[in-house]
C-alpha positions as CSV (number, residue, x, y, z in Angstrom):
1,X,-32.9,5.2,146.6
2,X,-31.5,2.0,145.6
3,X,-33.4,-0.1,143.1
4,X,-34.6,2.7,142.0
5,X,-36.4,2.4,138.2
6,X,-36.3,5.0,136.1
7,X,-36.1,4.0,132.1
8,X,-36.1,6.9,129.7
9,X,-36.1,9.6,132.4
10,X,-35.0,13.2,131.7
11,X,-32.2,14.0,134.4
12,X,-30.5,16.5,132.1
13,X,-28.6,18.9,134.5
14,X,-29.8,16.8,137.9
15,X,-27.8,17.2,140.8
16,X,-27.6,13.6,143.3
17,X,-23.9,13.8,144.3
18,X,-23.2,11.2,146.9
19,X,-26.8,9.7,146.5
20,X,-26.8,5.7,146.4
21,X,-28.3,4.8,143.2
22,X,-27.5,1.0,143.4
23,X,-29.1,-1.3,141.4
24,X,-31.4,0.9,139.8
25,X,-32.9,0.6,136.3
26,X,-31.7,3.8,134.4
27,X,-32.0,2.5,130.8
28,X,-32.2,5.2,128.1
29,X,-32.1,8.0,130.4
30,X,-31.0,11.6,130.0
31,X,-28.3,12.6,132.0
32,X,-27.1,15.0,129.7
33,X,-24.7,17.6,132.3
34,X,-26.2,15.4,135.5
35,X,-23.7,16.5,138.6
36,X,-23.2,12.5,139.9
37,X,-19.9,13.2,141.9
38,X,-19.8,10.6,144.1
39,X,-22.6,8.8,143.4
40,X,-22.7,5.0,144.1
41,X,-24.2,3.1,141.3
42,X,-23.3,-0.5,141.5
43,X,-25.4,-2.6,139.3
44,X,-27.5,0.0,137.9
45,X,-28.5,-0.9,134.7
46,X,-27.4,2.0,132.6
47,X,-28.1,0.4,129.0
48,X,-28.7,3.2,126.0
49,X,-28.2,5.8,128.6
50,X,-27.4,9.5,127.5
51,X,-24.6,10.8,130.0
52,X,-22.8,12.9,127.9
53,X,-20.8,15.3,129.7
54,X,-21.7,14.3,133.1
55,X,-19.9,14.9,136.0
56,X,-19.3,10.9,137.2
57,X,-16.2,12.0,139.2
58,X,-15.2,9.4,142.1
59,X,-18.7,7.8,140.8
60,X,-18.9,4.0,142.0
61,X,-19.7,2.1,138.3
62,X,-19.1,-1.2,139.7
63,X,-20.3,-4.4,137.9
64,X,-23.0,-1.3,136.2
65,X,-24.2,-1.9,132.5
66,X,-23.4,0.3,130.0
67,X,-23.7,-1.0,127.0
68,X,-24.1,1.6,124.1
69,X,-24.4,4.3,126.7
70,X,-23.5,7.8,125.5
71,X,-20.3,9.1,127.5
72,X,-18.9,11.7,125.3
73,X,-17.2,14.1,127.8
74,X,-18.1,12.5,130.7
75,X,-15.3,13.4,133.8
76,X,-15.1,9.8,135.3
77,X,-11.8,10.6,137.1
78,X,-11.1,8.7,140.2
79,X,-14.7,6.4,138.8
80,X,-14.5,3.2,139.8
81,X,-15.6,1.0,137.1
82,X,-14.9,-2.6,138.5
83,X,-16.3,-5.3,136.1
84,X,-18.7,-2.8,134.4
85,X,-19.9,-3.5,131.1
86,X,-19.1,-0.5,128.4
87,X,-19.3,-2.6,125.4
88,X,-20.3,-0.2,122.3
89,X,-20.5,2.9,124.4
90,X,-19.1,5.8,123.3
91,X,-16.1,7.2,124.9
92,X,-14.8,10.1,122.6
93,X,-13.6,12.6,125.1
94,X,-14.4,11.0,128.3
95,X,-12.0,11.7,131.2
96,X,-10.6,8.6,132.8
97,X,-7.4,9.6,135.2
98,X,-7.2,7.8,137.8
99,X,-10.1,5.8,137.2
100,X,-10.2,1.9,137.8
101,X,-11.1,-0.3,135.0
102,X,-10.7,-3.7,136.8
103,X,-12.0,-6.2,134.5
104,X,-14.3,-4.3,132.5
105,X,-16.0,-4.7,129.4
106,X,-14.6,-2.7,126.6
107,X,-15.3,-4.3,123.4
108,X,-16.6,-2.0,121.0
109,X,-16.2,0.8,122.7
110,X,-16.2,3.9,120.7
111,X,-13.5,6.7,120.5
112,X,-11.3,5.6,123.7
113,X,-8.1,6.1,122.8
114,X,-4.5,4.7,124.3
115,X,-4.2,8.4,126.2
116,X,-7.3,7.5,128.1
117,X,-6.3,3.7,128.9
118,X,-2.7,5.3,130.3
119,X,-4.6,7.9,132.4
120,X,-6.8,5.4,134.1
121,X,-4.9,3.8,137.1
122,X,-6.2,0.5,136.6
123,X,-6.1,-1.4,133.6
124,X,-5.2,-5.3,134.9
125,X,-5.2,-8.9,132.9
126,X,-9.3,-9.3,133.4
127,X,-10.0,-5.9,131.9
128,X,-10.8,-6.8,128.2
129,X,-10.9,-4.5,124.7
């Protein structure tokens, strides 16, 4: 299912754990609750996208777009998040242990807080706030 393009889809509650997702267009979407353990999504292009409270946990973000998406209680433990870009999105509550932040984009970003950035595991030089 990679490249897949879905903008503004309702996934709320959608289960796809382990499914590869790379590359695909998910702007706007609802994935309000979505069960995404797992699931690779390298380069999807998550821009606007509602994933409040989703379950993102061991969830491959790599070099994904995020900007301004909605991750307010999202478990993104053990998510790798390599060069993603999460400037503006919304962070308040989001679980990050163990997660790898290698060189991602966090300017703007809303309601992280220095808990979260301690929990991840990796936070190096290229990783900017």
């Amino acid at each position: 299912m990679s490249d897949t393009f879905m903008t503004d889809a309702n996934g709320r509650a959608v289960y796809l754990p382990t499914i590869d997702l790379s590359g695909a267009m998910l702007m706007g979407a609802d994935l309000y609750d979505a069960m995404l353990i797992g699931t690779i999504l390298e380069e999807a292009d998550l821009r606007g996208a509602f994933l409040r409270d989703a379950n993102l946990k061991g969830a491959d973000l790599s070099f994904s777009d995020l900007r301004w998406a909605d991750l307010r209680g999202a478990a993104l433990e053990q998510g790798k998040l390599h060069w993603a870009n999460l400037a503006g999105a919304d962070l308040r509550g989001a679980h990050l242990d163990g997660a790898d932040l290698t060189g991602a984009n966090l300017h703007g970003v809303r309601g992280m807080t220095e808990k979260q950035i301690r929990a991840a595991a990796v936070v190096d030089s290229a990783t900017q706030f």
